[in-house]
N, C-alpha and C positions, 0 to 999 in steps of 0.2 A: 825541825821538820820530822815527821812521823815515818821509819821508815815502810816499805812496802810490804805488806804482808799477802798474799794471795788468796789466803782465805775467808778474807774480806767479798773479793771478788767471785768465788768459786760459790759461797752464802749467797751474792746475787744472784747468779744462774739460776740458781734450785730456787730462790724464790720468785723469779721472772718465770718461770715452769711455771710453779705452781699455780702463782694468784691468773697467770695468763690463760694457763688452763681451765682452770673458775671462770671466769670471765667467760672464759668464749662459749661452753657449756648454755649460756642463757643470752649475753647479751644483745646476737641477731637475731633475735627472738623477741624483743622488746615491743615492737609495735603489733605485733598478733597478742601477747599479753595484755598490752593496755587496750584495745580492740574488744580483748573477750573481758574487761573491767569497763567496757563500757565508753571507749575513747573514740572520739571522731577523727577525721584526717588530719583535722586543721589542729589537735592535740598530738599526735603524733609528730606532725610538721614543727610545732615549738619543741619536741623534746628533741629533736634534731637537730635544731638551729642552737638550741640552748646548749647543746653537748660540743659541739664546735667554737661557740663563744668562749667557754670554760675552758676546752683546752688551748686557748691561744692564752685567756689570762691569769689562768694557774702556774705557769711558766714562772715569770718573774719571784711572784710570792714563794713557791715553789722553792726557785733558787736561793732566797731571802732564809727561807726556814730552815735550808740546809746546812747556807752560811753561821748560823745561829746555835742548831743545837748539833752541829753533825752530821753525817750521810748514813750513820748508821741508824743511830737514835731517829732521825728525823724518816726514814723510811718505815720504820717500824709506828710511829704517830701515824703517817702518812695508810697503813696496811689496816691499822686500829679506824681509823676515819671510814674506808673503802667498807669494812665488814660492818660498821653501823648502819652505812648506807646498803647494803644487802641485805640486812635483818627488815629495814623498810621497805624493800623489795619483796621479800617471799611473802610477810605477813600484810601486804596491797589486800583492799579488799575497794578500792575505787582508784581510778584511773590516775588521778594528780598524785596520789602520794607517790606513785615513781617520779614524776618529774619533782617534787619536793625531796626524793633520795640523790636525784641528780647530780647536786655539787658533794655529797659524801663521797658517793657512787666511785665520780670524778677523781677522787685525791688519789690514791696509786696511780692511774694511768696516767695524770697529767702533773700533778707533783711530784713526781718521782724522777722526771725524767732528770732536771738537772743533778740530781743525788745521784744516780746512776754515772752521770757523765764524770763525776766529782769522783767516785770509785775509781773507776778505770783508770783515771788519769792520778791519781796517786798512787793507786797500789799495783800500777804496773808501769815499768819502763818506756822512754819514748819509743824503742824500738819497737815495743810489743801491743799498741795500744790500737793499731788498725786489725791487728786480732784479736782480740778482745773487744772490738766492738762487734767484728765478724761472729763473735760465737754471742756474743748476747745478740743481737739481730737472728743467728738460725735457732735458738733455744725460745726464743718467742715469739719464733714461726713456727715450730713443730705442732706446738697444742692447735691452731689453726687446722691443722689436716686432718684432725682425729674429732677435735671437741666437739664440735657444732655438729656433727654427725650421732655422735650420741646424746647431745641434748634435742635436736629429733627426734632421735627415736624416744628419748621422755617423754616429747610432745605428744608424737605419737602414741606412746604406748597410753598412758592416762590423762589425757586432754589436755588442752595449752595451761591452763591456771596450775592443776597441781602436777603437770611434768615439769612449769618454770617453776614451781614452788621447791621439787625436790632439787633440779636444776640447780637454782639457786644455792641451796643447805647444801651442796657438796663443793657448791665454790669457799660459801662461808669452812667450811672442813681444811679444803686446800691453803686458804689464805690462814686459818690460823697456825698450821701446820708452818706454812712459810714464815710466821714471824716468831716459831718455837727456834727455828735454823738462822735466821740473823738474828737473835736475840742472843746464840752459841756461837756467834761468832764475834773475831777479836775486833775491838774498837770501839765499843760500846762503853766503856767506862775508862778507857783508856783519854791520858791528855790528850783530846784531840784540840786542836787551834779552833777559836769560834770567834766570831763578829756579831756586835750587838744586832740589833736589825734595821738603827739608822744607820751604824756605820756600815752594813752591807748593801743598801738601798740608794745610801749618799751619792757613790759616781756609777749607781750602775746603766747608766748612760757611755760612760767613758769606756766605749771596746776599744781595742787594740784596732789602728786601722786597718791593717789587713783583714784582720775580724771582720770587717765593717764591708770590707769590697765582698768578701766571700759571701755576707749577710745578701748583700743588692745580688749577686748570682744565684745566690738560692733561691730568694726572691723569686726573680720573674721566671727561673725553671718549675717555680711547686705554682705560679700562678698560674702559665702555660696548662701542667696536669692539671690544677683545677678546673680551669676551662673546656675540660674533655671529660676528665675520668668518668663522671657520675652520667654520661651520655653515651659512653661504650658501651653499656649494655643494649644500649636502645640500637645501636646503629648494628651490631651484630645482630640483634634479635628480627626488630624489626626494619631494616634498609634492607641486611643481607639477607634474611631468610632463614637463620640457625638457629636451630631452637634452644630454649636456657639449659637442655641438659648438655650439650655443645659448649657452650660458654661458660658454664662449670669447668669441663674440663679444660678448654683454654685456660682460665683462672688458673687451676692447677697446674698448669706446666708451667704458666707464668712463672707462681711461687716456687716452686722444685729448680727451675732457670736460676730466682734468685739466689737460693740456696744452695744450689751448684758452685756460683762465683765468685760467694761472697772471699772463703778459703785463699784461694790460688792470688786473688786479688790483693786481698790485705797482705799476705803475706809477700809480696811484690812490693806494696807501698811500703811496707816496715822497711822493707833490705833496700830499696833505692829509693824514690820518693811518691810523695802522697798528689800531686798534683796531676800528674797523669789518668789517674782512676779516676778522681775527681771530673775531670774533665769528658770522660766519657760518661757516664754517669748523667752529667747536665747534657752531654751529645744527646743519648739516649731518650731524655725526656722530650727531647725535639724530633727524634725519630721514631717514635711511638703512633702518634697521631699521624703524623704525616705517612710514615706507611699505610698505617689504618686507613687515610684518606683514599689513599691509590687502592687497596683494597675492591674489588669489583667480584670476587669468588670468595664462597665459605674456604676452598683449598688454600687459598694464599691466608687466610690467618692465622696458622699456625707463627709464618713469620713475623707480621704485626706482633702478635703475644709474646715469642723470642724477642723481643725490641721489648716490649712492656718487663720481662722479668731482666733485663739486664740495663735498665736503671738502675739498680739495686748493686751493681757490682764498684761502684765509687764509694756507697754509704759507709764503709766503716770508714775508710781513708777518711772522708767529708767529716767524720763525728771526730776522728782523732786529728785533725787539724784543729778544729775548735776547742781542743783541750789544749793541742802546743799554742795555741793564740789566744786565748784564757789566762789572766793574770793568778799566777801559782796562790795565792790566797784566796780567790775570790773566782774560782772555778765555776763553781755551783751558780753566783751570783751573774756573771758574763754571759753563762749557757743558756739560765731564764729567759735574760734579756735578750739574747740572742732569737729565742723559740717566740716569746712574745712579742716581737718586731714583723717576725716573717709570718706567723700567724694571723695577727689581726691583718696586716694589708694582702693577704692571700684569701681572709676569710670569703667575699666577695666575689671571688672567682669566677665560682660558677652561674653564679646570675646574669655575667655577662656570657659565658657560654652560653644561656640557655637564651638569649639574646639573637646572636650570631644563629645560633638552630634553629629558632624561631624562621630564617633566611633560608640557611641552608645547613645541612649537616656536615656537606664536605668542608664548607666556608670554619664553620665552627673547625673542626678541626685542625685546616691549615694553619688559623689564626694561630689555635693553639701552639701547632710547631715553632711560628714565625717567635712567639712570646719568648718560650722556651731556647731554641735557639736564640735569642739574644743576650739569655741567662749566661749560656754554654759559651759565646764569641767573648760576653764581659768577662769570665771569671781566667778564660785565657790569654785576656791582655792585661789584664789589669790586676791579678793577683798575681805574685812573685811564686815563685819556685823556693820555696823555704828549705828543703830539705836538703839541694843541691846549694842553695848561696852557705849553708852552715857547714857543710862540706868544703867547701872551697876555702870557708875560714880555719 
């Protein structure tokens, strides 16, 4: 076994910066791009649908290619893929070739993620892994707060086509910059252990059960948020009366909330155990909505949005349980499958959200807690406290 090197890890970061930072530069920006290339609603509505499909099934493959050539090697194909699909980007001169860049596009953000899981969880101790997921969750959230503000002002400044054109060339800049820095770093030509790609494909069915319970809690708490999320806007804007520069700022305290917690939290879960943060974490995704529902004053949202950004405060715990519940060879391969499971039966979500709204808004919403909340009650009866029974042995 390989031992842990850090700098393995410390090369994610700076390239989780980078490429995320690219990315965010142009990507909320896509449907005014394809708009001003000539795109109707119902083409923008497939490249949406189409981005969400991708990332539930780039998972498994994902985890397969990692298991195959590496976490290093395999992210840097994966960074190569992503800037193909960018160069199809800037140089669009009709609407479809972005949704034809789409599955390039796709490969960093959604095959990466088992390769990333696959890092942390080798090149760092079990004590230290719900920090380590803590700083790669606030390292790519940061570009978030800054990027998209200055690919506006691109927009702004020289029109949507050639402010996403430049937009773009400077993500293509960042990302290859990022794969100059994991290319320098260690493991790249080092033995690392690999699996052909039947034999990483062969039981990746077979999670650890506990895995498995934790999987059905994620489950119906990310079904619950799908049932809501993409409807908060509407119900602040227009139920409550606040306008989108309001709910901007709500967003942002959100995210700052997350980023607040994530620290203090993980590091709780390292030193005693991961199940409690967890726990709140799926609580919170059930008191989101449901405050939101009682919600009747723009004043009382601030609290709603404090419940919206401290979901987030479980997430590393959540990510480094699935690396102690991950078969030590076949990390990468477990995490795919793990992402590809609760993906595709969550993909759907929101359709019945918008069901339930179709009724009522409040309805939709409760549902949603009711969903969530029964995430949050399963994963406290029925997943074990791992951290304390290995303690006790």
């Amino acid at each position: 076994m390989r031992s842990p090197d850090r700098r393995r890890f410390y090369a994610l970061l700076v390239a989780i910066v980078l490429i995320t930072g690219g990315e965010e530069l142009w990507s909320r920006y896509i449907p005014n791009y394809m708009q001003a290339l000539g795109a109707g609603v119902l083409a923008v509505a497939a490249y949406g649908t189409l981005h969400d499909l991708l990332d539930a099934v780039y998972q498994l493959p994902g985890g397969a290619i990692t298991a195959r050539l590496g976490s290093t090697a395999s992210l840097l194909l994966f960074n190569a893929l992503a800037i193909a699909g960018y160069v199809m980007v800037a140089a669009a001169h009709v609407w479809w070739v972005v949704i034809v860049a789409l599955p390039l596009v796709m490969a960093w953000e959604s095959f990466s993620l088992p390769a990333t899981f696959s890092i942390v969880g080798d090149q760092l101790p079990r004590g230290e892994r719900s920090m380590g997921f803590a700083l790669q969750s606030i390292v790519r959230r940061l570009p978030i707060l800054a990027a998209p503000v200055v690919g506006g002002a691109l927009l702004a400044r020289y029109g949507t086509i050639a402010g996403m054109r430049y937009a773009v060339g400077i993500g293509i800049v960042l990302a290859l910059i990022a794969a100059i820095v994991q290319s320098r770093s260690p493991g790249l030509l080092e033995g690392e252990r690999t699996l052909s790609l039947r034999e990483s494909l062969a039981d990746a069915a077979q999670l650890n059960p506990v895995l498995r319970r934790l999987l059905l809690s994620d489950i119906l708490a990310r079904y619950g948020e799908g049932m809501a999320d993409i409807f908060v806007v509407l119900y602040v804007v227009k139920v409550l009366g606040a306008s989108p520069a309001v709910f901007g700022w709500l967003v942002a305290f959100a995210m700052l909330t997350s980023i607040a917690s994530y620290i203090p939290a993980a590091r709780a879960a390292d030193l005693r155990s991961r199940k409690p943060w967890v726990a709140l974490t799926f609580g919170f995704f059930a008191a989101f909505p449901l405050v939101l529902a009682f919600t009747h004053s723009v004043l009382l949202l601030p609290l709603a949005f404090l419940c919206m950004g401290l979901r987030e405060i479980g997430e590393p715990a959540r990510k480094a349980m699935i690396v102690d519940l991950a078969r030590s060879e076949r990390k990468a391969v477990d995490v795919g499958a793990y992402y590809l499971a609760r993906n595709l039966v969550v993909f759907p979500a929101a359709l019945l959200g918008g069901l339930l709204w179709r009724v009522s808004p409040t309805y939709a919403l409760l549902a949603a807690a009711a969903v969530a909340a029964a995430g949050a009650l399963a994963f406290i009866i029925r997943v074990p406290d791992i951290d304390r029974r290995e303690q006790r042995a």
